[in-house]
Residue, then its C-alpha position, 0 to 999 in steps of 0.5 A: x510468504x507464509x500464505x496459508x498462515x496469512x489467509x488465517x491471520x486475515x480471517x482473525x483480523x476481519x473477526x476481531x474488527x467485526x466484534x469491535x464493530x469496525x469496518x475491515x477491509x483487506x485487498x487480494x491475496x495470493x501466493x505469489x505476491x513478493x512485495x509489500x505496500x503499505x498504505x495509511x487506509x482504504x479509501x472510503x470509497x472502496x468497494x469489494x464487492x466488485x469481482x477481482x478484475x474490476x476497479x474497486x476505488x479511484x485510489x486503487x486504480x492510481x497506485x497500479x498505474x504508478x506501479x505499472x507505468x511510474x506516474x498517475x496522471x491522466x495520460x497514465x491513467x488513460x493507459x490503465x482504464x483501457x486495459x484495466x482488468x489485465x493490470x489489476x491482474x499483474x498487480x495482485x499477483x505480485x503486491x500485497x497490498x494492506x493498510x496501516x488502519x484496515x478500515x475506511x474514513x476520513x479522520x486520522x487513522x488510530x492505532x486500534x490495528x497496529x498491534x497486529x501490523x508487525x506478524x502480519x507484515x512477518x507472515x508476508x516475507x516480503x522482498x521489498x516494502x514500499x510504504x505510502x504516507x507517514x503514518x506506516x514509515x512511523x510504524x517501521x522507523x518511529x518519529x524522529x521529529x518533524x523532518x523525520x519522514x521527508x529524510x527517508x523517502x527516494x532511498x533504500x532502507x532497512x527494517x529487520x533486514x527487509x528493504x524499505x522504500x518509503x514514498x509520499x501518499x499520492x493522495x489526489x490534492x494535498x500531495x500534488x503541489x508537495x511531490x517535489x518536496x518530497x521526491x514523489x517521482x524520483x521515489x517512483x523511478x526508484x521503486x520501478x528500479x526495484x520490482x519486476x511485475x510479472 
């Protein structure tokens, strides 16, 4: 990771939101992150003015329990709320976590941010990208038609000789009758496999 150049790049990004009137929000940074996740957009309910060991969305408490535990159900997240500051921690020291859109809402996200995508992912170095929802795997990999995405989930990519896992967003209930379609816990098995959360 390039992290003195990433901290500027950030600060750029939220100006230039600012001054097209856009919403910019960016999750935690630090120098020891070693893996990349991309997710479509911050949840709406997203809330950074919480301090760094408080659950900033319902989103955000989902994903460190796949990361940590490999599942989001309620037993998983149960584990999680009981020691949450501590796996916060662990999961910000070692993902950086950004969005394809870096703003809220409920429509689809534009491509307003997409343009500065491929230097900030290249500033981040990352041992491993892990990608949430179709719109970031069309990023990497473009659109190959309508299978395109449900081809490249639950195995070992490449996007300019980085890794790439591509996953099913876990979004709370469109994905959750879709997951076995879409390999949602084969692809965790397999991400867990891959990282080591220190």
């Amino acid at each position: 990771m390039q992290y003195e150049k990433l901290k500027v790049f950030i600060s750029k990004m939220k100006e230039y939101g600012n001054a097209n009137n856009r919403k910019t929000i960016f999750n935690d940074l630090y120098s020891s992150q070693k893996y990349l996740l991309i997710s479509e957009r911050p949840s709406q309910e997203t809330d950074k003015t919480k301090g760094a060991d408080k659950k900033n969305s319902g989103f955000e408490e989902r994903v460190i329990a796949l990361f940590n535990i490999g599942s989001d159900d309620k037993e998983a997240l149960k584990k999680i709320r009981a020691g949450y500051s501590e796996f916060r921690k662990t999961f910000f020291k070692n993902v950086y976590w950004t969005h394809y859109s870096k703003e809220p809402g409920k429509d689809m996200p534009d491509k307003f941010w997409t343009k500065n995508l491929k230097e900030e992912i290249e500033l981040a170095g990352p041992a491993l990208i892990i990608t949430l929802g179709r719109l970031p795997s069309n990023f990497l990999f473009g659109e190959d038609g309508k299978d395109d995405f449900k081809g490249r989930v639950n195995k070992i990519l490449e996007w300019n000789r980085i890794p790439v896992i591509c996953c099913l967003h876990p979004s709370r209930n469109w994905s959750k009758q879709h997951r076995p379609e879409y390999q949602f816990d084969e692809t965790w098995e397999l991400i867990r496999s891959k990282i080591e959360l220190k």
